[in-house]
Backbone as JSON Lines, residues from 0, in Angstrom:
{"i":0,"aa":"X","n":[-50.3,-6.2,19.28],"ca":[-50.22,-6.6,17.89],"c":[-49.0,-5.96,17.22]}
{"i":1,"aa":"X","n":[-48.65,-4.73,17.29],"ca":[-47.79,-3.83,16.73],"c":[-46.47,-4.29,17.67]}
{"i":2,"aa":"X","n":[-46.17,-4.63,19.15],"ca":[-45.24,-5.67,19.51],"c":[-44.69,-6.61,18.75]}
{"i":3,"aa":"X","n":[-45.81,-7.32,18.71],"ca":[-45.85,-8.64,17.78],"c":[-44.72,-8.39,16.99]}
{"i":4,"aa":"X","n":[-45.1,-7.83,15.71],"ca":[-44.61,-7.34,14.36],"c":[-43.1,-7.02,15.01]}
{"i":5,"aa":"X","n":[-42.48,-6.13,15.24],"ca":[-41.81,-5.3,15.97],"c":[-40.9,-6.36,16.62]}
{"i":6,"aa":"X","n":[-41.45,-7.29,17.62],"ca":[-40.2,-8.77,17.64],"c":[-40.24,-9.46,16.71]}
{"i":7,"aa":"X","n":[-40.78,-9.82,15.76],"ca":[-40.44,-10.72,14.49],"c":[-39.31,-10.1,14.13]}
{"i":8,"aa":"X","n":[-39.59,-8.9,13.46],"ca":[-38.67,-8.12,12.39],"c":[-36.96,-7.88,13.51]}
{"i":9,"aa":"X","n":[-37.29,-7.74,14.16],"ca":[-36.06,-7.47,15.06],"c":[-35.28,-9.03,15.26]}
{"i":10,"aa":"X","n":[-36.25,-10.22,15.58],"ca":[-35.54,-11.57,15.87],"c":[-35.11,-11.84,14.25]}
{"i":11,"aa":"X","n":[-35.38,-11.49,13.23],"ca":[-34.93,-11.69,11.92],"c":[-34.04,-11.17,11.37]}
{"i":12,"aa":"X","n":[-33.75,-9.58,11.71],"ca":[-32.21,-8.87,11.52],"c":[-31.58,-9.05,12.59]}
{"i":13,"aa":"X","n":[-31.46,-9.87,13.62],"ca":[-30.44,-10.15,14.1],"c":[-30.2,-11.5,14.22]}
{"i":14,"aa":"X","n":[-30.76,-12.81,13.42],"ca":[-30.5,-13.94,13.32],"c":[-30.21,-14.38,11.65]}
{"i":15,"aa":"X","n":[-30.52,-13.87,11.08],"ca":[-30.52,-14.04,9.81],"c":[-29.2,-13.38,9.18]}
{"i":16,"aa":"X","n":[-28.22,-13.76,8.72],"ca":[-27.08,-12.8,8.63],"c":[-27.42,-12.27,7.02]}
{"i":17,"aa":"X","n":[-27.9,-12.8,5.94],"ca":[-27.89,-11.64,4.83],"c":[-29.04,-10.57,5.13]}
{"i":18,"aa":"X","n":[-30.22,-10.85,5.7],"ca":[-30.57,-9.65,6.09],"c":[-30.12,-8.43,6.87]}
{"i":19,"aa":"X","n":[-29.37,-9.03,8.1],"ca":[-28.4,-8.08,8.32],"c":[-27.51,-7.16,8.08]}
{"i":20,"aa":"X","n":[-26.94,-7.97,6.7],"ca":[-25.98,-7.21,5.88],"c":[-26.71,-6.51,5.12]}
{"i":21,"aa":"X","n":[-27.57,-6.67,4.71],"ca":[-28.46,-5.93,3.64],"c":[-29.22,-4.64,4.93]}
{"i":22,"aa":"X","n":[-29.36,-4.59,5.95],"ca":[-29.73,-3.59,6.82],"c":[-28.79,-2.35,7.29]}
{"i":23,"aa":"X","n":[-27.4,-3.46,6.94],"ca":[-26.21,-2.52,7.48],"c":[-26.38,-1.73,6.45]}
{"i":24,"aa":"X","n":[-25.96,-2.11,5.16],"ca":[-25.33,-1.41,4.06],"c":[-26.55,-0.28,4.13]}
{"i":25,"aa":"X","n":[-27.88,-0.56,4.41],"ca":[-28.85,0.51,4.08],"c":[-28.64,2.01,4.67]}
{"i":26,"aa":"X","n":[-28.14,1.32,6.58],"ca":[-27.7,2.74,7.45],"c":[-26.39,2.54,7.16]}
{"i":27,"aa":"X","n":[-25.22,2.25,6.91],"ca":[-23.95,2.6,6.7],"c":[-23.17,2.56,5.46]}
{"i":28,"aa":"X","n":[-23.47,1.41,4.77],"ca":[-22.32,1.18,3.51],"c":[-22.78,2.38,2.49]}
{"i":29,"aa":"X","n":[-23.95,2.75,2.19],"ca":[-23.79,4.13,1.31],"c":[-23.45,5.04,1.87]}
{"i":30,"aa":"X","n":[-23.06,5.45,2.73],"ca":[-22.29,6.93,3.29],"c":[-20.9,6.23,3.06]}
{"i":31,"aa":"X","n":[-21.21,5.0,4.2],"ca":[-19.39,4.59,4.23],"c":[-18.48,4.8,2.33]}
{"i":32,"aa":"X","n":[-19.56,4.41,1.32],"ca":[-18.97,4.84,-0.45],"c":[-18.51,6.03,-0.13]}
{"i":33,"aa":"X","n":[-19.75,6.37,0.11],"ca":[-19.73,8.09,-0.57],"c":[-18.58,8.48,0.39]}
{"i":34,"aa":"X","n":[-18.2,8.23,1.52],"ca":[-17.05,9.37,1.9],"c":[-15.69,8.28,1.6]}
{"i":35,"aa":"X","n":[-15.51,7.35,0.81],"ca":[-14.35,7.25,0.05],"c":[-14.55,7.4,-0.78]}
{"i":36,"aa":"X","n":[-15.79,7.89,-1.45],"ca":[-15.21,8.52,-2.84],"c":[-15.18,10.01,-2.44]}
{"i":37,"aa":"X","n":[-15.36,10.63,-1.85],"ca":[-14.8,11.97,-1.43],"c":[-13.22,11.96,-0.82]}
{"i":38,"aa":"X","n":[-13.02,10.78,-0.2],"ca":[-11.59,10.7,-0.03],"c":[-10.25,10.98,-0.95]}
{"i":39,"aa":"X","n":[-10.68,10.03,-1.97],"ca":[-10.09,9.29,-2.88],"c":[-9.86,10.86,-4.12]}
{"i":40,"aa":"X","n":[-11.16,11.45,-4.47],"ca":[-11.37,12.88,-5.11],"c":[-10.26,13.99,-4.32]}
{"i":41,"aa":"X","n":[-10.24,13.81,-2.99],"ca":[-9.45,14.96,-2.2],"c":[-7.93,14.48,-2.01]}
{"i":42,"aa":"X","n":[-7.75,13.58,-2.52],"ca":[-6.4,13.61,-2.54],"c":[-5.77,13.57,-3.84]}
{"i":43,"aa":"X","n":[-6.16,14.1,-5.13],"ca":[-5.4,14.68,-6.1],"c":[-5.09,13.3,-6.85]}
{"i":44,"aa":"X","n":[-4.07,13.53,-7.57],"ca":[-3.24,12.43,-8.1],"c":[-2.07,11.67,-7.72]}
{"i":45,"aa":"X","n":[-2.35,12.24,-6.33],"ca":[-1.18,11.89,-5.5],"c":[-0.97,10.18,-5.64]}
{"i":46,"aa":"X","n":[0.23,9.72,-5.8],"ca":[0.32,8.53,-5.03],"c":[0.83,8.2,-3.83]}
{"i":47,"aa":"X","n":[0.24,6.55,-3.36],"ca":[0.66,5.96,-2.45],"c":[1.69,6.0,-2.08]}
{"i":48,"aa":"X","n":[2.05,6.67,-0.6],"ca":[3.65,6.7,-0.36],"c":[3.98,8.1,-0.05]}
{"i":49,"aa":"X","n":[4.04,8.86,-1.34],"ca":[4.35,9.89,-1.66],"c":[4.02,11.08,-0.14]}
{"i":50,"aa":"X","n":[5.31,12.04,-0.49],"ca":[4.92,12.87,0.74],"c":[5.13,13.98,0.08]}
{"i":51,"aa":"X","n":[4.22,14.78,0.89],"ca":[4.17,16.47,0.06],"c":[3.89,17.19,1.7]}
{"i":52,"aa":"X","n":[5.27,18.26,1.22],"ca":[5.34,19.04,2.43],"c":[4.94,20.64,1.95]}
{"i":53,"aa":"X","n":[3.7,21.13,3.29],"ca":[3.49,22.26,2.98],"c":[4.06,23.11,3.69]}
{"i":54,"aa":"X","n":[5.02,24.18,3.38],"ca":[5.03,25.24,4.21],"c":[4.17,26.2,4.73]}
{"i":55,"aa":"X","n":[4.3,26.7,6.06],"ca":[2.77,27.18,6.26],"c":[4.13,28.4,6.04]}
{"i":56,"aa":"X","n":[3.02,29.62,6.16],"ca":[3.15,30.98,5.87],"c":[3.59,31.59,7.63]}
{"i":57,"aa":"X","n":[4.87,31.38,7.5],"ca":[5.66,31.76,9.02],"c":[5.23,33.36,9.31]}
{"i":58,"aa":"X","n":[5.39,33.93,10.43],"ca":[5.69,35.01,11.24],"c":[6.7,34.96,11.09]}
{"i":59,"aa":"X","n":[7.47,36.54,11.44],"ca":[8.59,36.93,11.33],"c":[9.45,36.32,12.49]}
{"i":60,"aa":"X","n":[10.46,35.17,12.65],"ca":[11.16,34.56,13.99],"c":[12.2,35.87,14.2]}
{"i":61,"aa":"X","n":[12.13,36.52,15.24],"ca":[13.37,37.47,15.25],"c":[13.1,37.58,17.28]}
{"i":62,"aa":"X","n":[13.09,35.77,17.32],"ca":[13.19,35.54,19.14],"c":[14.35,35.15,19.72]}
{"i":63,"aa":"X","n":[15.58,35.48,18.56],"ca":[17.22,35.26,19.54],"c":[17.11,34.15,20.11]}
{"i":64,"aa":"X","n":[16.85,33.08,19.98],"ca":[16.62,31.86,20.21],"c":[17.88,31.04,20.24]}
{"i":65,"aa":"X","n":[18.48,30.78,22.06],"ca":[20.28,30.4,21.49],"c":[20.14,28.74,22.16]}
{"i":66,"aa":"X","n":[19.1,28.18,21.88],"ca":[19.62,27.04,21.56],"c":[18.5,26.33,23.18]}
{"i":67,"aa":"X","n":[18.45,25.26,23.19],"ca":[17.39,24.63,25.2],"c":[18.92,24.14,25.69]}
{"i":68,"aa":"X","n":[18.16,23.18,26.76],"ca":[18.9,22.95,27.78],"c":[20.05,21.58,27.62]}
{"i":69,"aa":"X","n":[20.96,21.61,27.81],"ca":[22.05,20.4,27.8],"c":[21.29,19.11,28.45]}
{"i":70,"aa":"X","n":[21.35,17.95,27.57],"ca":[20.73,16.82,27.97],"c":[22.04,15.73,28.37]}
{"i":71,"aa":"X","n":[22.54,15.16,29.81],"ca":[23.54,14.34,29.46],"c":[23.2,12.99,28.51]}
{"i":72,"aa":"X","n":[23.67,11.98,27.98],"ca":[23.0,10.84,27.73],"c":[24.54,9.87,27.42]}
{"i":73,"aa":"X","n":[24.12,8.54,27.55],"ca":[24.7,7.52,27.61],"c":[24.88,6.54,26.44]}
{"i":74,"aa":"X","n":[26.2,6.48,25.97],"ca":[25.67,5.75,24.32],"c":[25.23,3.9,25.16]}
{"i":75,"aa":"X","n":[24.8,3.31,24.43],"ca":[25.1,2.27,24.69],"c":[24.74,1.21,23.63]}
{"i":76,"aa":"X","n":[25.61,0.01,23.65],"ca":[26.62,-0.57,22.32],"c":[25.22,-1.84,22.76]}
């Protein structure tokens, strides 16, 4: 009996497409909001495009560092 029930409801969210959609949104489209509106909050007032460079907080470089290895290369037109 509890079968029964159990293939109805299952042959109905997967043949019926607004129920479907209405099943998705239940397990996904409210999280899927909520983490663009946490997106949208974490990125400031920034706009589209725009690039913002952070410097990170270096160590002292004092590794005499004279340069890698000679690469030949070939122009070509």
């Amino acid at each position: 009996m509890l079968f029964k029930y159990l293939f109805i409801i299952t042959l109905i969210i997967l043949f019926v497409p607004p129920v479907r959609r209405f099943v998705f949104y239940l397990l996904v489209g409210r999280q899927l909001v909520k983490q663009q509106k946490q997106q949208a909050a974490s990125r400031g007032g920034r706009r589209e495009g725009e690039i913002r460079v952070e410097n990170r907080p270096g160590k002292e470089t004092n590794t005499h560092f004279k340069g890698g290895d000679y690469v030949d290369y070939e122009e070509v037109k």
